[in-house]
Each structure stands twice: as C-alpha cells, then as structure tokens.
C-alpha positions as CSV (number, residue, x, y, z in Angstrom):
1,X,19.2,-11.3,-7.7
2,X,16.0,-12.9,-9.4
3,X,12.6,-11.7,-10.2
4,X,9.5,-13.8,-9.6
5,X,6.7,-11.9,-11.2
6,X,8.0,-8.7,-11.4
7,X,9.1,-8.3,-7.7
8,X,13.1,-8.2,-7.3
9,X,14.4,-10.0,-4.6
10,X,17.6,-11.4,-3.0
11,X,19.2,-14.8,-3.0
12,X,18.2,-16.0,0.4
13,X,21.5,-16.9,2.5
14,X,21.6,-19.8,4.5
15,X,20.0,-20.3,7.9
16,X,23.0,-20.0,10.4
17,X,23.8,-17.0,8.9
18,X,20.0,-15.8,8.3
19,X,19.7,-16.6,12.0
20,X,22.7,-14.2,12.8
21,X,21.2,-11.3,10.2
22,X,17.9,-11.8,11.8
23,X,19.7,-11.7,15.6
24,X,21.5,-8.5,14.8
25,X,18.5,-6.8,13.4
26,X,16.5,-7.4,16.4
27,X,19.3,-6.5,18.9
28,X,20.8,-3.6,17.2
29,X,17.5,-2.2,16.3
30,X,16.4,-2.1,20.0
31,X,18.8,0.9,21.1
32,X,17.9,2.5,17.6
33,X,14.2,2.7,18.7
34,X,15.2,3.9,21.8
35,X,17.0,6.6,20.5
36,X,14.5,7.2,17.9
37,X,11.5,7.2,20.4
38,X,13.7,9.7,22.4
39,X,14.3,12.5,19.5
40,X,11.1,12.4,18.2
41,X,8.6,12.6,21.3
42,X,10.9,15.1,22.6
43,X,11.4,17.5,19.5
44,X,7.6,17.2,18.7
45,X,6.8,18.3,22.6
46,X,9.4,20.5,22.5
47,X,8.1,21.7,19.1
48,X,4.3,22.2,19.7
49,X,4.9,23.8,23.6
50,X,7.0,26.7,21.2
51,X,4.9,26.5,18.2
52,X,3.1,30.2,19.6
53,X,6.7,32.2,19.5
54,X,7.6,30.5,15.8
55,X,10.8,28.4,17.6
56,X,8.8,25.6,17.6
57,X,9.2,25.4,13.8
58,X,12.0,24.9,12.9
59,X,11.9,22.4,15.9
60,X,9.7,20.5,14.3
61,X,11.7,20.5,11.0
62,X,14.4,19.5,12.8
63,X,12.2,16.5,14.2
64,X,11.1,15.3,10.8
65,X,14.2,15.3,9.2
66,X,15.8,13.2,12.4
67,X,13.0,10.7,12.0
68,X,13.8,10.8,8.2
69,X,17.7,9.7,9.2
70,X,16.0,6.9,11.4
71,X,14.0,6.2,8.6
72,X,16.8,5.9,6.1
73,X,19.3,3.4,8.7
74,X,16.5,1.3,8.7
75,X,15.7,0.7,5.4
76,X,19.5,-0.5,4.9
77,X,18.5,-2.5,7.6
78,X,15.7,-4.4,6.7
79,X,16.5,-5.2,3.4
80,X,18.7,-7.8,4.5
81,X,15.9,-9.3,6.7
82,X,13.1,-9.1,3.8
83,X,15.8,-10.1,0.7
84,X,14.5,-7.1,-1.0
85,X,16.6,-4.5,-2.8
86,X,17.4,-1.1,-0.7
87,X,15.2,1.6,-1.6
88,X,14.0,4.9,-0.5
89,X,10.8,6.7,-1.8
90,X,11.2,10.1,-3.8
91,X,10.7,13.1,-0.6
92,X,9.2,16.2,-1.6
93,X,11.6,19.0,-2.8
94,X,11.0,22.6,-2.9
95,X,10.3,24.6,-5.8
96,X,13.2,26.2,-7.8
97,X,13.4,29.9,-6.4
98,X,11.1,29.3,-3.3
99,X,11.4,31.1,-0.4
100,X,12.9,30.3,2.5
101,X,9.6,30.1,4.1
102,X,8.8,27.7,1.7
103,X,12.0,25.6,1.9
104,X,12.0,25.2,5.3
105,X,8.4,24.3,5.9
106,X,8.3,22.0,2.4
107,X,9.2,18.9,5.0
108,X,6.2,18.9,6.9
109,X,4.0,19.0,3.5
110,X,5.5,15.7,2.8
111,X,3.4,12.8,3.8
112,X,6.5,9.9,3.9
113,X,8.3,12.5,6.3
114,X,5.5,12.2,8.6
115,X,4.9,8.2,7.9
116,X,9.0,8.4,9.0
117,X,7.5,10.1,12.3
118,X,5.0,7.9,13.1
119,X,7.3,4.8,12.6
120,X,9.9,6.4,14.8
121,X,7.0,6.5,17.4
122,X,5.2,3.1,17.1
123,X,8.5,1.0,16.4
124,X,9.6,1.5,20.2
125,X,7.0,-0.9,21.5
126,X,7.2,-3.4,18.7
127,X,11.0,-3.1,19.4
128,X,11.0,-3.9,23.0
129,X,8.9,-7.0,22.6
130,X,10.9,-8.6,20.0
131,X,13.8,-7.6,22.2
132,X,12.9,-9.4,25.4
133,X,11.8,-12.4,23.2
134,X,14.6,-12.7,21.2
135,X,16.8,-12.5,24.5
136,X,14.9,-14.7,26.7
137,X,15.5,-17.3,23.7
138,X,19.2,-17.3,23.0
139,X,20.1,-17.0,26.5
140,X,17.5,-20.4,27.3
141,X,18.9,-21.9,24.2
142,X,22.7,-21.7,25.4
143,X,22.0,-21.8,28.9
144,X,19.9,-24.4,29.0
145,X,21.7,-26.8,26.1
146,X,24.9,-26.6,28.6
147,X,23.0,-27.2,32.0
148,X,25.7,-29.9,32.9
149,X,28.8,-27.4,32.7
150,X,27.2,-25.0,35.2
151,X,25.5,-26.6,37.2
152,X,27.5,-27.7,39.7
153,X,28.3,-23.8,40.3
154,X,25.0,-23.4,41.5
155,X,24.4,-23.3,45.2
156,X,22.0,-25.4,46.9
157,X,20.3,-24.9,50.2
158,X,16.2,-25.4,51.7
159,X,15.8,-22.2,50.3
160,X,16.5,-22.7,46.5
161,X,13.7,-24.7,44.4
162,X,14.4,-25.7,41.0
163,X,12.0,-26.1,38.0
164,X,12.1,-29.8,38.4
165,X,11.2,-29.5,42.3
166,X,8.4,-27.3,41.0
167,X,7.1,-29.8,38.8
168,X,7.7,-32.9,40.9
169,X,10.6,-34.6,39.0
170,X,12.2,-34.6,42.4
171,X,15.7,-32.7,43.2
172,X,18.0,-35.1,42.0
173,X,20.7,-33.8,39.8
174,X,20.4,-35.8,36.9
175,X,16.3,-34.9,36.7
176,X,17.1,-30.7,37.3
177,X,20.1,-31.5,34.5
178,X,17.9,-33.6,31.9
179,X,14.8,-30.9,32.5
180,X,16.6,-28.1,32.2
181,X,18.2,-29.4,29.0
182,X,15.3,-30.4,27.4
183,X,14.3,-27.0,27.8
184,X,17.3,-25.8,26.3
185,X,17.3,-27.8,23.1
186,X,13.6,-27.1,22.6
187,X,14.5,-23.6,22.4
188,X,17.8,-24.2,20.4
189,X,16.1,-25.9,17.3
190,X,13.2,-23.7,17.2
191,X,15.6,-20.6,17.6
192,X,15.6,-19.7,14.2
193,X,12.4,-19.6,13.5
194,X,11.4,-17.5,17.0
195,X,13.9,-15.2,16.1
196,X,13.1,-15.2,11.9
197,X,9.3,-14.4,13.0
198,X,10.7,-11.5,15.1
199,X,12.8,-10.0,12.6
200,X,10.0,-10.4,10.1
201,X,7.4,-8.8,12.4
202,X,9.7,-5.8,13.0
203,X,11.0,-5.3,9.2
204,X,7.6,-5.7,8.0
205,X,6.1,-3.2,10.2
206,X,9.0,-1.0,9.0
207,X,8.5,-1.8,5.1
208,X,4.8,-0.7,5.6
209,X,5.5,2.2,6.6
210,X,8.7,3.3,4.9
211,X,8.5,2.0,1.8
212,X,5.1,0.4,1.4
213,X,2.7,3.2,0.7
214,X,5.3,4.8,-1.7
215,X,5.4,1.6,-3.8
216,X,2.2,1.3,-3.7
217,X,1.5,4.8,-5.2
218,X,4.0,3.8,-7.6
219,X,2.2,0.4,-8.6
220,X,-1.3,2.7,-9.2
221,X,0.8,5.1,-11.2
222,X,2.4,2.7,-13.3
223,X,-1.0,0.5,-13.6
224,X,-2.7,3.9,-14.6
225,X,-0.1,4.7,-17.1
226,X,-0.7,1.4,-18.7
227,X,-4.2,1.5,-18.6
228,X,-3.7,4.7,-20.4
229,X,-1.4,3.6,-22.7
230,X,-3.5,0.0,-23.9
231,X,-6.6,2.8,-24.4
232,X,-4.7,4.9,-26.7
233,X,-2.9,1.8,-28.6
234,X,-6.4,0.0,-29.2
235,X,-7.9,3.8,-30.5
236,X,-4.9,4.1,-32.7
237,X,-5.1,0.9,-33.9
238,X,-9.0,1.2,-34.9
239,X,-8.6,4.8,-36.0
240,X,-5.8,2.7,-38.5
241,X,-8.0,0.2,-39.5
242,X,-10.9,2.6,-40.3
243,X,-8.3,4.6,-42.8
244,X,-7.2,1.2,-44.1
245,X,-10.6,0.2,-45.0
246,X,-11.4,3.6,-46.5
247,X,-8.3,3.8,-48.7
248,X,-7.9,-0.1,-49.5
249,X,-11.4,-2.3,-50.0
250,X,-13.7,0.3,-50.1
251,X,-11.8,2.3,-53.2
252,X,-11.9,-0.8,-55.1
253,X,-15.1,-1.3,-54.8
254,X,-16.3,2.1,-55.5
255,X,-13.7,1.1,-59.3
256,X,-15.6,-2.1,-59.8
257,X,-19.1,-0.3,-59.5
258,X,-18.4,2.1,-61.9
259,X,-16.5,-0.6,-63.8
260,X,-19.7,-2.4,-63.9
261,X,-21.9,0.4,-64.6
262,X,-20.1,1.3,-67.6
263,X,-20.2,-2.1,-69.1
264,X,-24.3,-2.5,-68.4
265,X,-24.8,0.4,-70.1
266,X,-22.9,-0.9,-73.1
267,X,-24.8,-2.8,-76.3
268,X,-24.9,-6.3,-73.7
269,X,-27.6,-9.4,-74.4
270,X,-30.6,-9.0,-72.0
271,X,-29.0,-12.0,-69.4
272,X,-25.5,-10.3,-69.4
273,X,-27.6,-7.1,-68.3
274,X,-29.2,-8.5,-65.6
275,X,-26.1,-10.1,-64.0
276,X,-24.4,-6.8,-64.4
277,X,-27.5,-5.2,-62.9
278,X,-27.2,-7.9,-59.5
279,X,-23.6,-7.4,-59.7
280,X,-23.9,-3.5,-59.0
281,X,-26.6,-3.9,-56.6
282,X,-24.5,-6.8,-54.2
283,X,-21.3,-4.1,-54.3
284,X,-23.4,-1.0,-53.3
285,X,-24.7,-3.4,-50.3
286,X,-21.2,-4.4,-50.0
287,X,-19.8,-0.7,-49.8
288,X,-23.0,0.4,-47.3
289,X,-21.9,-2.3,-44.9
290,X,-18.3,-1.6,-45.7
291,X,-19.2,1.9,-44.4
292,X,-21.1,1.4,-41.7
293,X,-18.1,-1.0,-40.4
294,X,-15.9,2.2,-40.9
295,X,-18.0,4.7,-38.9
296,X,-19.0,2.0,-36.1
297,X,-14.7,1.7,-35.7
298,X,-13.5,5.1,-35.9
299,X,-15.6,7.8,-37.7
300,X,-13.1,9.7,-40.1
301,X,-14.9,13.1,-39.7
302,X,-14.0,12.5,-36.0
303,X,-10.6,11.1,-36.8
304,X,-10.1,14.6,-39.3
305,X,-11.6,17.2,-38.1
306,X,-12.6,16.7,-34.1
307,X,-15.3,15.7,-31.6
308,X,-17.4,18.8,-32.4
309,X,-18.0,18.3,-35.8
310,X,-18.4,14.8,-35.5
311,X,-21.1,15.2,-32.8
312,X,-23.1,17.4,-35.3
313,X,-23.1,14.7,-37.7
314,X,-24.6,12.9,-35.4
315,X,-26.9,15.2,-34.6
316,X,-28.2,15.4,-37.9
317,X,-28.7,12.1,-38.8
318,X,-30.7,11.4,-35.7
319,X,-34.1,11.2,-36.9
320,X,-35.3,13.3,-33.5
321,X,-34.3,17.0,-33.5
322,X,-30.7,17.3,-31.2
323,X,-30.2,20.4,-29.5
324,X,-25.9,20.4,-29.5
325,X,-23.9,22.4,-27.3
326,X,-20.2,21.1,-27.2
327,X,-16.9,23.4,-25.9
328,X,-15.2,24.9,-29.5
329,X,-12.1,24.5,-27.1
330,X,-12.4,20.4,-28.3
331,X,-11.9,20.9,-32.2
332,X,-9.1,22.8,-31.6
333,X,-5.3,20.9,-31.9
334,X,-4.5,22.1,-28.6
335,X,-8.0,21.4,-26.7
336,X,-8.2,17.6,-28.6
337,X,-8.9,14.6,-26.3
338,X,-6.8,11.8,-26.3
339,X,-7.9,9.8,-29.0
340,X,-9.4,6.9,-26.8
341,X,-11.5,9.8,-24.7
342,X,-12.8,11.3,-27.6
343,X,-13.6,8.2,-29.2
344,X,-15.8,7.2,-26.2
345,X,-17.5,10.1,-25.5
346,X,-18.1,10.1,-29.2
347,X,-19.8,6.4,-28.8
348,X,-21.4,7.4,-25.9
349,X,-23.5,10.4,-27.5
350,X,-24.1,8.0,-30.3
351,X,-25.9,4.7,-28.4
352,X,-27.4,7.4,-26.1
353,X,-29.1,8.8,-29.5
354,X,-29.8,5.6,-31.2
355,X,-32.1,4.8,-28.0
356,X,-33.5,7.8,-27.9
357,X,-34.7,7.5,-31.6
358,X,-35.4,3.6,-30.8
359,X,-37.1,3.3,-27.9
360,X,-37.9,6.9,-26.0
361,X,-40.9,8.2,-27.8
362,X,-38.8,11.8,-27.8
363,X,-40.2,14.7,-29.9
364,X,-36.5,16.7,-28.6
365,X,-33.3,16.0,-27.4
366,X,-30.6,18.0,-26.0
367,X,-26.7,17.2,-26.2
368,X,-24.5,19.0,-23.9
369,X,-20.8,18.3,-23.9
370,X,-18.0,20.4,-21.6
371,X,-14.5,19.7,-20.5
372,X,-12.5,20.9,-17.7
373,X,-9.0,20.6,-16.4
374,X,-9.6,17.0,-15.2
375,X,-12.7,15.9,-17.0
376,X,-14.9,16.0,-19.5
377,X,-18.3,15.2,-19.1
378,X,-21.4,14.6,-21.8
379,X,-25.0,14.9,-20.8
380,X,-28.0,13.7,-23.2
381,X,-31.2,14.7,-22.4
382,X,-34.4,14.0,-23.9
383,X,-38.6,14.6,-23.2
384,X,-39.3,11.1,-24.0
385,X,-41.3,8.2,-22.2
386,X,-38.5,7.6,-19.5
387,X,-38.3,4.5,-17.8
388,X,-34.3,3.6,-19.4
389,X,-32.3,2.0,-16.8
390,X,-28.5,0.0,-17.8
391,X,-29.9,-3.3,-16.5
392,X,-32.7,-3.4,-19.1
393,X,-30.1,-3.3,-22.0
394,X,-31.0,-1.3,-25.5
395,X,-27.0,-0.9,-25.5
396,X,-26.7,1.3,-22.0
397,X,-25.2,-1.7,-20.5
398,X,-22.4,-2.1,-23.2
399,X,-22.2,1.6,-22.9
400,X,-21.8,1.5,-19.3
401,X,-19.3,-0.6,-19.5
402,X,-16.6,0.7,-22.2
403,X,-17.2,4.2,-20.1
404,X,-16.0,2.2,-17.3
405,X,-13.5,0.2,-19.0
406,X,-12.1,4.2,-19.5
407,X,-11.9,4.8,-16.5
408,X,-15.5,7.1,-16.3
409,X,-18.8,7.0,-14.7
410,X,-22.2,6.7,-15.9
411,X,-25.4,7.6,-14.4
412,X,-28.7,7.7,-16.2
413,X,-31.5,9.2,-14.5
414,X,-35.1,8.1,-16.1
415,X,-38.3,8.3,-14.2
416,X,-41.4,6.6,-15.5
417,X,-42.6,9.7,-18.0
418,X,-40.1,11.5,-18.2
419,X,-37.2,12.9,-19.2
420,X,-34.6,11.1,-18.9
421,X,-30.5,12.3,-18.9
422,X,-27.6,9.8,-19.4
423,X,-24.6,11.8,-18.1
424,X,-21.2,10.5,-18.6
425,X,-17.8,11.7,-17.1
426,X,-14.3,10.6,-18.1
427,X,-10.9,11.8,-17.0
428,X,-8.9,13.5,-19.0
C-alpha cells in the first residue's frame, strides 16, 4: 500500500480482474440504490406527514440511521474501485449523561448523517444509468463477439430486418455475421474502460459525499494546526534568540566597556587614551544596535512580564502622547496569548505608532486593545493628517502582511484630514 504525496492508496490489480471489481460494483450497487431510494423517500414522507403527532421523529431517526447503514456498505464498496483505504468519518455522539431527548435527536444535528441521506437519494439515478450502460455493453460484447454460434438459431422471414439490411450491406449471412461482430469486438476491447468510467463515475460521486467533505475538514484542521504550530515555533525560536543575545554578546560587551573605561582612566600616554576613548564609543554603538536587534526580535519585557506592560513601554517612548487601554485579563498567566499572537499584536501597535510619530502630524493617539473568546482585536487611533492607506507603504504593508500571515485582518480607515484608526483582529 504506497503513498504518493501523503495520499494512501492501493496497489492497483490487474485489468481482467479490475474489470470484474468494476462490473460487480456497478451491478451489485444497482439493487442497493434501489433499496436505498426505497427506505429513505419513504421514512422521510412517512416522517414529515407524522412530524405534528411527534411519531414522525423517531421515523426520521430511523431514516438517518438506515441511510447511514447504506452509507457504510458503500464505502467498503468503493474502496476497491478508487484503490483507497476504507474509511468512515467520525459521527456525532451524544453528550455523557444527555437526555434521551437529546440522544435520540443527536443524529439529525449531524451534517454527514444527512450527506448519507442525500446520497441515498441522488445515487438512484446515477445508479440506473450506469446500470443500463454497463448491461447494454457486456451483453453486445459477448453477444456480438459470438454472432456465428447463434445465429443460425435466428429465424428469418419478410418480416425480420437486420442491422446490415438497415444499413445496406445486404442480407447475406456472412455481411449480418461480420457486422454484427465488428460490433461486438468494438465493444469487447473498449469494455474495460466503459465499464472502469462507470464505476468511477458512481464511486466518485459516493466518495464526495461520504467521505469527501469529512477529509476535507480534516485537511483544514490539520493545515490549521500546522499553521499554528510553525507560528508558535518561529515565536519561540526568536523569543530564544533575543534571551541568547541578552545573556551571551551583549553581557560581554557591557565587561569590555567597563574593562575599557577602567583602563582610560588609568595614568595612559595621551594616544593610548584616545584609542581607549574610540574603543568605548564603537562598543556603546555596538550594544545600542545590539539592543535595538533584541527589542525589534522579541521584546523581553514582553517576553517577562506580558503584552500590557509591554504596550506601555511603548507608549511611553512614543514621542506623541498614547492614550492605552488594554484588557488586565492579558498579563495574567492564564489570559496570555499564544506567544506568536501576542508577539504580533505587539508589532502591530508598534509600526502603527512609529507612523504615527513619522508621518501623521498627531498631537494624540489612542490605543485600545480587547480580547474575547475567539479574538483579540487592537485599534490605534490618532487626530493626525489622515490620508494612510497599506498601498502607500511607511510599514502598513509589511504590517498587513505578517497580520495576515497570522491568520488576522487589517483594516485602516484614513480620510484626507483626519483621523485615522488601524484596527487589527487575530484569532485566538
């Protein structure tokens, strides 16, 4: 059983006994739909005619879980059509302790129960057309390939015009023999692919339906998952880095400064002092920029002690007066973000204030950050200029981008004169 980019599928068998899978798919699933078709239209009539005196309930339980029995014979079924592995989506359960009310109507609140329904319904028409086809081109096939062995059975009279009559080859035997094998092979070495592209049509429509949407769910959940999962790896990893530049590089640094202080101030000739004196100036530039490097990866007041807190260091540095309103419920170890959240939100407040500084002409700003159950969502507003939009740059269009890169949405509103608000949401 092989995997080819992460889908699983089965060795492929060869094409005799494909064409006899394939054959036995489409002819057994015939009465199946039929049967199917049957229950179904019937329990849900049944059902909604009694629905007013409560009988039709449990009716229509019933129906759902008989299409789900459907459901299931067919995906054992079609597996062996599709070389795919068997499986069956996860159905809704009810709740430890429910109560009976709950149980029996927890069924119907299932979406692949009803998805079961409507295949049970739409499969009967699919069915009977790859039926009759399917039929018509075995019985052609055999029929046809051994014209000469009954033929002769076949009575002739005025009355009775063959194929070749009707197509003026004449009504000799050997031209009504010849045609109608022709015809017969034709059908005989394109049988297998006739009757694969019936099977195919019928287990596809089936997979769609039955197992389809599940995986599909289950492809976005695990996509989500590791989009989650790469988000909070790469905040990790620069949250690391920050601590290893604090504790490593930068500490050395800070050594050789005072190191070098110590010897300027000692009895040195006047050149010796003025190297020392470059010397100390080129590592206080180097531990600036060391710094700034450290706070553009992974703050460490928001690493230590939370968004709030970091926010306000924010908002005191800005050089325009912030207004900061941010839930206390974020500082807290049980209302934290997830590190790669709270890292962009915390980037997001802090381009959003170096334009306002830069470009807005602002005498106030106001910072507003909330979180709900889903969401959290930061809102910067400011009585500048206006006229900010992401397309004109000034770092809204790299903001723009890692909110969305999270998974968030950004939407700055900024008339010509004024005010303009950035708001950001992210899930949580």
């Amino acid at each position: 059983m092989p995997s080819v980019e992460g889908v699983t599928t089965m060795e492929r068998p060869p094409v005799l006994r494909q064409l006899g899978v394939d054959t036995g798919y489409v002819l057994f699933g015939f009465p199946l739909a039929l049967l199917s078709f049957t229950a179904i239209i019937t329990g849900v009539a049944v059902g909604l005619g009694t629905l007013v005196i409560i009988v039709g309930l449990p009716i229509l339980v019933g129906t759902v879980l008989v299409a789900r029995v459907f459901a299931d014979i067919e995906r054992l079924q079609f597996s062996a059509v599709l070389h795919r592995p068997r499986t069956r989506p996860a159905y809704r359960a009810a709740a430890p302790g429910a109560s009976a009310f709950k149980r029996l109507v927890t069924p119907l609140a299932d979406g692949q129960s009803w998805l079961d329904l409507v295949h049970g319904v739409l499969r009967f028409p699919i069915s009977v057309i790859t039926f009759c086809v399917v039929i018509t081109w075995w019985t052609t096939a055999v029929a046809g390939t051994l014209t000469v062995a009954w033929d002769w059975a076949i009575p002739r009279g005025p009355d009775n015009t063959s194929l070749a009559q009707l197509i003026g080859l004449g009504d000799s035997a050997v031209a009504r023999i010849g045609f109608q094998t022709a015809i017969g092979l034709v059908c005989l070495f394109t049988l297998p692919w006739v009757v694969r592209g019936c099977a195919l049509l019928e287990a596809g429509f089936a997979r769609l339906l039955l197992t389809g949407v599940a995986e599909m769910r289950q492809t976005i959940t695990v996509l989500s998952e590791q989009k989650s999962a790469a988000a909070s790896a790469e905040a990790h990893a620069l949250r690391r880095l920050e601590r290893d530049i604090h504790d490593g590089p930068q500490q050395r640094l800070i050594r050789l400064a005072m190191d070098l202080g110590r010897a300027r101030q000692s009895s040195a000739p006047g050149p010796v002092r003025d190297t020392l004196d470059e010397a100390i100036a080129q590592t206080q530039e180097t531990l600036d920029e060391l710094r700034a490097l450290s706070r553009g990866i992974a703050p460490p007041v928001l690493t230590d002690r939370g968004l709030p807190s970091a926010l306000a260091a924010l908002a005191i540095r800005c050089t325009v007066p912030v207004g900061l309103v941010v839930d206390p419920e974020l500082g807290t170890p049980v209302g934290r973000l997830d590190p790669a959240v709270e890292t962009t939100v915390y980037f997001a407040v802090a381009e959003a204030l170096t334009n306002v500084a830069k470009h807005s002409g602002a005498t106030n700003c106001w910072v507003t950050v909330a979180s709900g159950p889903a969401r959290v969502v930061a809102e910067i507003v400011d009585d500048g200029d206006g006229g900010a939009h992401v397309a004109k740059g000034h770092g809204l269009s790299g903001l723009s981008d890692r909110v969305r890169a999270g998974g968030g949405t950004m939407t700055v509103t900024s008339p010509n004169g004024g005010p303009t608000t950035i708001r950001v949401e992210l899930p949580v």
